[in-house]
N, C-alpha and C positions, 0 to 999 in steps of 0.2 A: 546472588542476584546478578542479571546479565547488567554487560558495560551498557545505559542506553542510551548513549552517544552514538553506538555503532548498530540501532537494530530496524531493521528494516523489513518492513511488510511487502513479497512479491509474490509473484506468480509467473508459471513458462509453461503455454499447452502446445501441443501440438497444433498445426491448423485446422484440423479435423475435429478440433474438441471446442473448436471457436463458437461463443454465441450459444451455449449448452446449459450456461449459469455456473460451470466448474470452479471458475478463478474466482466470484461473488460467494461461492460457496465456502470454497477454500479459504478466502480472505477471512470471512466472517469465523470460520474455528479460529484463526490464527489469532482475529481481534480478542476474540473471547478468550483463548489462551494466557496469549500475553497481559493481557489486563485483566482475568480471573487468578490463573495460577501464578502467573510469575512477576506480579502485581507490578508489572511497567508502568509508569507515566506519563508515555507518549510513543508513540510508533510514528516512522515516517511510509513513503513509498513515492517511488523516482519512476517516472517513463520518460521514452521520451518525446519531446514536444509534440511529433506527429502522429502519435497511436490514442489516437481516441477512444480506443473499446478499454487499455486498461486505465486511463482516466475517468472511463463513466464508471468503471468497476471501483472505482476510489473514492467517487461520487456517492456511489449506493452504496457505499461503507459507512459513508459518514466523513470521510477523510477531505479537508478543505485546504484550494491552493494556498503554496504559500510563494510559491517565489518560481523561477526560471532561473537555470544557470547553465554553465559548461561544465560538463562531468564526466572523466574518462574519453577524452574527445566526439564528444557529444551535447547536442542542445537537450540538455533536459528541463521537465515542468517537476517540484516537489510537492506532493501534501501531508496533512498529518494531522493526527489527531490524537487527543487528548483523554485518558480514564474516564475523567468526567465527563466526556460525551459521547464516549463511546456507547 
């Protein structure tokens, strides 16, 4: 079973692939992955503060803030979510 301390739900599109549902797509196998086959716990996912489209993408995950911090020199927002809500 993965460390899941360290597992973290992302997405990187092109700007061309912006707005298409790719990363909401993507997100949602990875949810279902991680919490079907390799029965995780909890998944997180970091943006940062000022990128709104992959915050709404974390949104329509199901994925709810948790906190604000400083991360790899950067302001980041965190959410996460939990099997059982997934």
């Amino acid at each position: 079973m993965a460390d899941e301390s360290r597992v973290e739900l992302g997405w990187l599109l092109a700007r061309r692939a912006w707005g298409k549902g790719y990363a909401t797509e993507g997100g949602r196998a990875g949810l279902d992955y991680a919490f079907g086959r390799l029965e995780m716990a909890r998944l997180i996912s970091i943006a940062l503060v000022a990128n709104r489209r992959s915050r709404r993408v974390m949104e329509k995950l199901g994925l709810s803030l948790q906190g604000r911090t400083h991360w790899k020199g950067s302001d980041v927002v965190w959410y996460a979510i939990d099997r059982e809500d997934g």
